[in-house]
C-alpha positions as CSV (number, residue, x, y, z in Angstrom):
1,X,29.8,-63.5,37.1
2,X,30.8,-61.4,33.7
3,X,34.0,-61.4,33.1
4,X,34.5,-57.5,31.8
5,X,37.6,-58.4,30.0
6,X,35.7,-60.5,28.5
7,X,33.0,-58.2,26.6
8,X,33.4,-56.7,23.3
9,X,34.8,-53.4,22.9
10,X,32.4,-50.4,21.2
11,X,32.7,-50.3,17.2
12,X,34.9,-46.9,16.3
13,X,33.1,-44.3,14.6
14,X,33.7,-44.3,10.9
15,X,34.7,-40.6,9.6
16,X,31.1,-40.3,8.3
17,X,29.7,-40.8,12.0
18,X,32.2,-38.2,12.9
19,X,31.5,-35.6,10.7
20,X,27.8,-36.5,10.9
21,X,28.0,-35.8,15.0
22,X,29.9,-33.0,14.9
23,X,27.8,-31.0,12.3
24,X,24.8,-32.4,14.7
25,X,26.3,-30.8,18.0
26,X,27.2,-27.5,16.0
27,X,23.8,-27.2,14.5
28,X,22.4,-27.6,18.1
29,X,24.3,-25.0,19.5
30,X,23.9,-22.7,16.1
31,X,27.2,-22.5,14.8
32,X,26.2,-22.9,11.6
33,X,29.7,-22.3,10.0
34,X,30.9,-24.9,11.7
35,X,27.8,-27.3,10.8
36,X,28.5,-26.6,7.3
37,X,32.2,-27.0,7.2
38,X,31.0,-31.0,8.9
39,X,28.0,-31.6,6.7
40,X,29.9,-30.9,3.8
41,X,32.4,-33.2,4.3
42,X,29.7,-35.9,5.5
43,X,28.2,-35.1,1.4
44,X,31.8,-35.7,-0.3
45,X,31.9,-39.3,1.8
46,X,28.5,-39.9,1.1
47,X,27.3,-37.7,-1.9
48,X,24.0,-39.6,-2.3
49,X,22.3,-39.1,1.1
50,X,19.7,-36.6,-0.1
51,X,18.7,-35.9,3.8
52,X,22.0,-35.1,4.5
53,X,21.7,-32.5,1.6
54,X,18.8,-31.4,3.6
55,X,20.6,-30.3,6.1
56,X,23.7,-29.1,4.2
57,X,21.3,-27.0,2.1
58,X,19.3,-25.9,5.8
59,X,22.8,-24.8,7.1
60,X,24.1,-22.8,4.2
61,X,20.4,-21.1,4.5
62,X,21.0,-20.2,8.4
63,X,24.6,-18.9,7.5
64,X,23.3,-16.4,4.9
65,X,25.3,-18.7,2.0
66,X,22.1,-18.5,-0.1
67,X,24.1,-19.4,-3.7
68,X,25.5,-22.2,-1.8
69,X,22.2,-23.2,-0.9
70,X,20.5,-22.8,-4.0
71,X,22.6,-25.1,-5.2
72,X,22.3,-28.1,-2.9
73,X,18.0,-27.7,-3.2
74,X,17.7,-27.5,-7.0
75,X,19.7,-30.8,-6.6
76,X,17.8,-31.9,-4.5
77,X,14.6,-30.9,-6.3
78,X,16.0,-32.8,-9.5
79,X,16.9,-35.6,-7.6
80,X,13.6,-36.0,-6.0
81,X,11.0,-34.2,-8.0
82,X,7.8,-35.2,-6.5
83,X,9.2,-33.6,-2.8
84,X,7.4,-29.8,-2.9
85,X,9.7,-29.3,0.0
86,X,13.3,-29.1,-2.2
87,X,11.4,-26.6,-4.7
88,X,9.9,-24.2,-1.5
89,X,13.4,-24.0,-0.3
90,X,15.2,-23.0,-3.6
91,X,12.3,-20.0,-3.4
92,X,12.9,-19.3,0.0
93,X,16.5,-18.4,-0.6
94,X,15.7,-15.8,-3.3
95,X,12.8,-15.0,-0.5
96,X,15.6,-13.9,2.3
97,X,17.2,-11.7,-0.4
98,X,14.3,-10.0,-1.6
99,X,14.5,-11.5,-5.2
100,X,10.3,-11.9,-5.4
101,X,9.6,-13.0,-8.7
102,X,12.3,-15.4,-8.9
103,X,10.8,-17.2,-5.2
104,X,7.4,-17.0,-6.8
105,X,8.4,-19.0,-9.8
106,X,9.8,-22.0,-7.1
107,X,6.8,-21.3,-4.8
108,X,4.4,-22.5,-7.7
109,X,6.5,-25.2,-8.1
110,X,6.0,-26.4,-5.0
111,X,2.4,-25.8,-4.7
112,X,1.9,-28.1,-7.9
113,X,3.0,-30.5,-6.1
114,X,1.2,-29.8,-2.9
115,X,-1.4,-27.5,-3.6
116,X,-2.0,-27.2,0.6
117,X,1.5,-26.6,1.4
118,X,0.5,-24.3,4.3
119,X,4.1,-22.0,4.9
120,X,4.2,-21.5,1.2
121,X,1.3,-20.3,0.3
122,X,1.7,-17.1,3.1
123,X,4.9,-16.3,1.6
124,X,3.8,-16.6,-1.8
125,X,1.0,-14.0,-0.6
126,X,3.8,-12.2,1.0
127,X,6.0,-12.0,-1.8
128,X,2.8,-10.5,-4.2
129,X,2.2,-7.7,-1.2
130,X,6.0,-7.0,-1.8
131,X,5.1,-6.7,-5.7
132,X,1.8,-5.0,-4.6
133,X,0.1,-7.2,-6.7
134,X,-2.3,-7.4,-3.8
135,X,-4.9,-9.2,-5.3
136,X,-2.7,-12.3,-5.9
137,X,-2.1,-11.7,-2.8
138,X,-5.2,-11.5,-1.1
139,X,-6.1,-14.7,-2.7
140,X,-2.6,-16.4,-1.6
141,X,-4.0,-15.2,2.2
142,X,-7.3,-16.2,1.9
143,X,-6.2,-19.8,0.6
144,X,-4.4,-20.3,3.7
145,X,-7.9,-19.7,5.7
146,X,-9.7,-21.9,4.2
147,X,-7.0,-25.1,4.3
148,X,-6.1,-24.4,7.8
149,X,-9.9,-24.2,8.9
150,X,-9.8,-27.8,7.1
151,X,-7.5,-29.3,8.6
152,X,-8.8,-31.8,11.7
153,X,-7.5,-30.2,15.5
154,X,-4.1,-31.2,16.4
155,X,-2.6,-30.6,13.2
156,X,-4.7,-26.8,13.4
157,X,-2.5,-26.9,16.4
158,X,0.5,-27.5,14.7
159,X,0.3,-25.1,11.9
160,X,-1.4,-22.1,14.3
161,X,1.2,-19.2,13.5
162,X,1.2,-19.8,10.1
163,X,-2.5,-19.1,10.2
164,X,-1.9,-16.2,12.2
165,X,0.5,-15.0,10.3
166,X,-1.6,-15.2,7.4
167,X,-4.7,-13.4,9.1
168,X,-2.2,-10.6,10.3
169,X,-1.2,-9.8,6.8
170,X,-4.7,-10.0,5.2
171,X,-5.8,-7.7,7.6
172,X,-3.3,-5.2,7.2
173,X,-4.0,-5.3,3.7
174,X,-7.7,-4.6,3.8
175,X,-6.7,-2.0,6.4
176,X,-4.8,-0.3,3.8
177,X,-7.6,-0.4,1.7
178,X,-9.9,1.3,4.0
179,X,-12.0,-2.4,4.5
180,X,-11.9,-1.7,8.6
181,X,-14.4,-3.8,9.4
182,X,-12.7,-7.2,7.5
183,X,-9.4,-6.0,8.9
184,X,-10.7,-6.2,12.4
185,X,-12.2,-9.8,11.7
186,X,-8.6,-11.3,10.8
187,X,-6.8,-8.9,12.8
188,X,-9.0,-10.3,15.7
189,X,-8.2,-13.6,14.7
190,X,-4.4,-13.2,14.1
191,X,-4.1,-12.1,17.9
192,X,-6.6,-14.9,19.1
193,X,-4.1,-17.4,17.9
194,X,-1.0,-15.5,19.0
195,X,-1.4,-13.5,21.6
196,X,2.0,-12.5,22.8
197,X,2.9,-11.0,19.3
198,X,3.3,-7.1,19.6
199,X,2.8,-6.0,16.0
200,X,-0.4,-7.8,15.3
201,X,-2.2,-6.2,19.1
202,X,-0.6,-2.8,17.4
203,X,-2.7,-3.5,13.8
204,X,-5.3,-4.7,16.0
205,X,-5.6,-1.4,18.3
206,X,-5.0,1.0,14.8
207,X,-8.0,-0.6,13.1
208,X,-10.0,-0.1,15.9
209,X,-8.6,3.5,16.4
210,X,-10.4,4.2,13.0
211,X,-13.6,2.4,13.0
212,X,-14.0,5.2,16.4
213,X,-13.3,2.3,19.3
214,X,-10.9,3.9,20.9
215,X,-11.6,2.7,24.7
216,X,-11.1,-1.1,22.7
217,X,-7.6,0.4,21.0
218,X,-6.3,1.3,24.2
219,X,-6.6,-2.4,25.3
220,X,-4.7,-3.5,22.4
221,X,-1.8,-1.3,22.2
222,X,-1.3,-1.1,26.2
223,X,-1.1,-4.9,25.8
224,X,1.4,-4.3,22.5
225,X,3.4,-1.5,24.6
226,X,3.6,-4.1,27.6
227,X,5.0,-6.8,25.1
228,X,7.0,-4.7,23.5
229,X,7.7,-1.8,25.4
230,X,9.3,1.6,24.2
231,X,8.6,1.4,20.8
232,X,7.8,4.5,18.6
233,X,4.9,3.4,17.0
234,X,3.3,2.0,19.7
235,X,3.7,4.6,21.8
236,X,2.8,7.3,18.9
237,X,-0.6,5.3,18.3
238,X,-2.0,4.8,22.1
239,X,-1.1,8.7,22.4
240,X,-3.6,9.4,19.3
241,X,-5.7,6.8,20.7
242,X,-5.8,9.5,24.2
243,X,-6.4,11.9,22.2
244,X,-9.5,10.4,20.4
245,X,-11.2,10.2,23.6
246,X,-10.1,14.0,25.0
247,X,-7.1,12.5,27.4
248,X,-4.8,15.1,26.0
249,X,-2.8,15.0,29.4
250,X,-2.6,11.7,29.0
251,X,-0.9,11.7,25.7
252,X,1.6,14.1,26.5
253,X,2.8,11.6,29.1
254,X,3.0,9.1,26.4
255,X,5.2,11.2,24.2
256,X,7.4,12.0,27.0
257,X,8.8,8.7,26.8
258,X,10.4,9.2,23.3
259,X,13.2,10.7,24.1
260,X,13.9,13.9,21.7
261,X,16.9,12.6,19.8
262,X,14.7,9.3,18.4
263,X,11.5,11.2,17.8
264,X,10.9,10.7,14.1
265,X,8.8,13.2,11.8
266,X,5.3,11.4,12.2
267,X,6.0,11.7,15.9
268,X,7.4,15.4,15.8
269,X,4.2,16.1,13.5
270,X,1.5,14.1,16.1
271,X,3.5,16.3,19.3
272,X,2.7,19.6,17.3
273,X,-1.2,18.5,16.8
274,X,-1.6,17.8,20.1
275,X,0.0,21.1,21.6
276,X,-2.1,23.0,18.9
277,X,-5.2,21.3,20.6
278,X,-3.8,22.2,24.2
279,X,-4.1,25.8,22.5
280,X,0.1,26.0,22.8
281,X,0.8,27.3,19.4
282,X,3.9,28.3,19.7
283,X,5.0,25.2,21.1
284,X,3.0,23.3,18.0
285,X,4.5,25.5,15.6
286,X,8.2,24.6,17.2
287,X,7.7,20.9,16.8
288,X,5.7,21.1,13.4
289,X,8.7,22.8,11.8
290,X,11.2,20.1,13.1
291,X,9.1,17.9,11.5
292,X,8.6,19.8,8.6
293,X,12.8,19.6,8.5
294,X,12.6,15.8,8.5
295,X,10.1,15.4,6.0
296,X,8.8,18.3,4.2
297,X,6.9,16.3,1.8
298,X,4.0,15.2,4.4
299,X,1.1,17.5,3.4
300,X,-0.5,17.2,7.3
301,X,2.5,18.4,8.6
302,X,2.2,22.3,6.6
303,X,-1.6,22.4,7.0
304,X,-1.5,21.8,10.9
305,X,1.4,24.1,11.0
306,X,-0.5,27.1,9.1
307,X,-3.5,26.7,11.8
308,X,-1.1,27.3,14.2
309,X,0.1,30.2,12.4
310,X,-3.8,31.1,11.9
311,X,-4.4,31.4,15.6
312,X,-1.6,33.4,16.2
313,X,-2.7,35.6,13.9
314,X,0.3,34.9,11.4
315,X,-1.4,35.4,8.5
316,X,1.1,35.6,5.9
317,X,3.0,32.5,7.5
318,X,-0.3,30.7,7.7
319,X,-1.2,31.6,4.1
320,X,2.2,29.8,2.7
321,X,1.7,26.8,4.9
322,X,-1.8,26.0,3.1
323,X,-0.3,27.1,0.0
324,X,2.8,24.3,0.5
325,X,0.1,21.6,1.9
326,X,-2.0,22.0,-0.8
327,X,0.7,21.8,-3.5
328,X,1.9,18.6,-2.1
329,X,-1.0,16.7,-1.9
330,X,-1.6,17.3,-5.7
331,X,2.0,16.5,-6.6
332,X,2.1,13.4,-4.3
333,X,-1.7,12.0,-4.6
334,X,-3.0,13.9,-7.4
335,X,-6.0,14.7,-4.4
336,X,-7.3,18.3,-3.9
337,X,-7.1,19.6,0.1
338,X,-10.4,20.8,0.8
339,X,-10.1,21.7,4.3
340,X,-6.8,23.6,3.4
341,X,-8.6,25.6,0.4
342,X,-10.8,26.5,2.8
343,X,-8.6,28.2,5.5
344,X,-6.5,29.5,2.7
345,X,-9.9,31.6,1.2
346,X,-10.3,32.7,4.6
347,X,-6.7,34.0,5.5
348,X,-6.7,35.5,2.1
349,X,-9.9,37.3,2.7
350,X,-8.7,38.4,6.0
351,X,-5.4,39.6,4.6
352,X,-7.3,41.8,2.0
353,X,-9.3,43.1,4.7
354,X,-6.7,44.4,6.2
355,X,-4.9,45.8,3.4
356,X,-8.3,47.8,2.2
357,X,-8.4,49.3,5.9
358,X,-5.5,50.5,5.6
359,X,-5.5,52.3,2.2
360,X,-6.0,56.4,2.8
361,X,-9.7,57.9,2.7
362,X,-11.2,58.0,-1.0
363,X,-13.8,61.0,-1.7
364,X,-17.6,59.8,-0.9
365,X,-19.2,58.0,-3.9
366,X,-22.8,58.5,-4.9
367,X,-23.6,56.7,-7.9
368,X,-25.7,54.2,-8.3
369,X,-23.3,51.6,-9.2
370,X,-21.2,52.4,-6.5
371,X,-23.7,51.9,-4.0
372,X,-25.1,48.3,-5.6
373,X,-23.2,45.2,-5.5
374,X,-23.5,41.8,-4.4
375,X,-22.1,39.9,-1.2
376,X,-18.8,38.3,-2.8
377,X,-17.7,36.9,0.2
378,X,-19.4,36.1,4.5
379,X,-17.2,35.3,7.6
380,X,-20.5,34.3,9.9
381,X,-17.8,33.1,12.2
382,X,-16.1,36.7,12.5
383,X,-19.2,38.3,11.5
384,X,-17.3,40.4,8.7
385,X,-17.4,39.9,4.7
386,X,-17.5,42.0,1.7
387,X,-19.4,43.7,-1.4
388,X,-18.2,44.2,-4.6
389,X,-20.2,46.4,-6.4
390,X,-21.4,47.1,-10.0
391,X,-18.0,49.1,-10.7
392,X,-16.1,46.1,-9.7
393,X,-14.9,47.5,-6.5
394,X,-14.8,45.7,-2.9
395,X,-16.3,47.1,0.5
396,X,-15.7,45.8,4.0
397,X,-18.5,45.4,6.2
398,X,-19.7,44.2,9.3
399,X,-22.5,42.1,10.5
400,X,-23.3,45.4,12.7
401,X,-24.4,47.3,9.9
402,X,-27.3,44.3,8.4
403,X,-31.1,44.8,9.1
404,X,-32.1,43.6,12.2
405,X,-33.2,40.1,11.7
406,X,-31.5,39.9,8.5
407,X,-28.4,37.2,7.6
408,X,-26.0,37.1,5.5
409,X,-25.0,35.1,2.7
410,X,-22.6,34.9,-0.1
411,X,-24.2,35.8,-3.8
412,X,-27.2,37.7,-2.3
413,X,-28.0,41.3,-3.9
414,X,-27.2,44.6,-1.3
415,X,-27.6,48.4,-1.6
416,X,-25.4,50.1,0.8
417,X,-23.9,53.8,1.7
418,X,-20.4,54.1,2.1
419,X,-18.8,55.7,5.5
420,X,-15.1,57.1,5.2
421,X,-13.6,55.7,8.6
422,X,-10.0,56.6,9.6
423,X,-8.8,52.9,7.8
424,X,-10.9,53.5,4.6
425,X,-14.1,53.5,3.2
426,X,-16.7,50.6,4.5
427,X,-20.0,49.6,3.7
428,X,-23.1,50.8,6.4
429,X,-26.9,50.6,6.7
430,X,-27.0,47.6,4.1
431,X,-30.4,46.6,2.5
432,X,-30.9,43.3,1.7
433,X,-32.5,42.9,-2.0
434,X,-32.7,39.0,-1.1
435,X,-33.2,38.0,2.7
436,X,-31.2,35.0,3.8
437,X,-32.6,32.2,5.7
């Protein structure tokens, strides 16, 4: 029988165990003030431990100390040059505060010494999107394909979310570049290997949304609102993804979730679209001028907002919306607005339509050059245009008063009498010296 008196009593733990086991348990538990305050006296007892450093340095990182931390790695990385890991986390540090170039310069570093250094090669590419230097970035992205397809199964396993990550932001970068169909390829692919992640089913369902899939988009941002439920965007985009396929009641239910108070601009300005499409245009103009207050510089916003005023018959309104939509997108994109030059001719043509029926009844004219002109300008829509003739003045007419069988068109030659109605003269019984097709 042992004699328990008899057995030796445990070894007491030196201060370096101490300190050691206490920044262990606070680490655990995420108290990383606390882990720090330990490590750091575990470094002044034992100053050459370089994987106590390590975790020093990996402390000061999770409490925000990034100088602090800075410090302890580019120690580290002197101390042990050939480890790419001490030179990736001096770069992260300046990573977490936004400081690109300077991370770049230690993410190099580290690469040089392992060129397939799989984390730090996505944030390298991230950091070049943040510079938009995107084609150092693409290339960052891309490199990360190609070593993870590489590497053998369990260590694909292993590094999955990196390579998922990596997908996700190549394909929102091709997205941006208008390259939907290689978006959706590592767009796919960054869902495949991370399912449960909200933002990349979102991307997912947006690039599909513009390649005309909109049934597939559905899918992928009911699955994103599911994960994530409630969010703006999410909800914004499966409401235009309704839209796309005519479920306009649908969509309004969607919207109806964001409460007013946390609708943002792109939301307010989406909400007026749709009402305009439901043919509710006052409502449309309401929420398109809110928007408008938000953000006055989005171009969308004033065009939408003068069709609105267009089918209501505001013409003047509607005139100074394409006016403002147009002179934004030149001042913000140096682009021209074709579809609001066009509804800005017509409005203007309409206007001066009704400003020449209302001027008082002129004296019959019976020259020749009064009663030749060409057709300036053709509504086939409205089934109105107008003459000028050789004197330089303008007629109204109305596709009522053309030859039978006869059409239209702008630039063809016309002889025409003139009849004095109660809102002005107007052009009747036109002959067409050029028949249109």
């Amino acid at each position: 029988m042992i004699d328990r008196d008899l057995e030796p009593s445990p070894a007491p733990e030196t201060p370096l165990q101490a300190c050691l086991a206490a920044g262990e348990r606070a680490m655990n538990e995420n108290r990383w003030p606390e882990a720090v305050k330990w490590l750091a006296k575990a470094t002044e007892l034992i100053p050459a431990d370089t994987a106590i450093l390590g975790k020093l340095g990996f402390c000061l990182s999770r409490n925000q100390e990034y100088q602090r931390a800075i410090e302890v790695f580019t120690d580290l990385s002197t101390r042990e040059p050939k480890v790419a890991r001490w030179p990736y986390m001096v770069g992260y540090q300046y990573y977490m505060q936004s400081q690109w170039a300077e991370a770049l310069r230690w993410f190099d570093q580290a690469l040089s010494i392992q060129p397939t250094y799989l984390i730090v090669l996505y944030r390298k590419g991230y950091a070049h999107l943040r510079m938009e230097q995107l084609a150092e970035a693409e290339h960052a992205f891309r490199s990360c394909l190609t070593i993870w397809e590489d590497l053998p199964p369990e260590t694909q396993q292993e590094k999955r979310n990196s390579y998922s990550d990596a997908c996700f932001q190549l394909g929102k970068l091709y997205l941006k570049q208008g390259l939907t169909f290689k978006a959706r390829r590592c767009l796919t692919l960054a869902v495949e290997n991370d399912p449960n992640h909200a933002d990349k089913r979102y991307e997912l369902g947006k690039c599909m949304l513009q390649t005309g899939q909109a049934h597939e988009a559905i899918k992928q941002l009911r699955h994103a609102d599911t994960l994530n439920s409630g969010v703006d965007y999410i909800i914004d985009r499966l409401a235009q993804a309704h839209i796309a396929i005519g479920d306009l009641t649908e969509a309004e239910q969607l919207y109806s979730r964001i409460p007013p108070y946390r609708r943002h601009e792109y939301v307010l300005r989406n909400m007026g679209i749709l009402y305009f499409k439901q043919e509710r245009y006052e409502e449309a103009i309401g929420s398109l001028l809110i928007a408008i207050k938000k953000e006055s510089r989005n171009h969308h916003s004033h065009y939408h907002l003068g069709l609105a005023h267009e089918a209501l018959g505001n013409l003047v309104q509607a005139r100074q919306s394409y006016r403002e939509a147009i002179q934004i997108r030149q001042k913000r994109y140096e682009k021209s607005y074709p579809e609001a030059e066009e509804r800005l001719r017509a409005v203007e043509e309409q206007l001066a339509a009704q400003q020449i029926l209302e001027e008082p009844t002129i004296c019959a004219r019976t020259s020749e050059a009064e009663h030749s002109g060409k057709i300036v300008f053709y509504n086939s829509q409205r089934g109105y245009g107008f003459i000028r003739n050789l004197a330089g003045e303008r007629f109204f007419f109305h596709v009522s008063d053309l030859p039978e069988g006869s059409t239209a068109r702008e630039g063809v030659n016309v002889e025409f009498e003139v009849k004095t109605s109660s809102k002005g003269p107007q052009a009747v019984n036109l002959l067409l010296m050029e028949r249109g097709a």
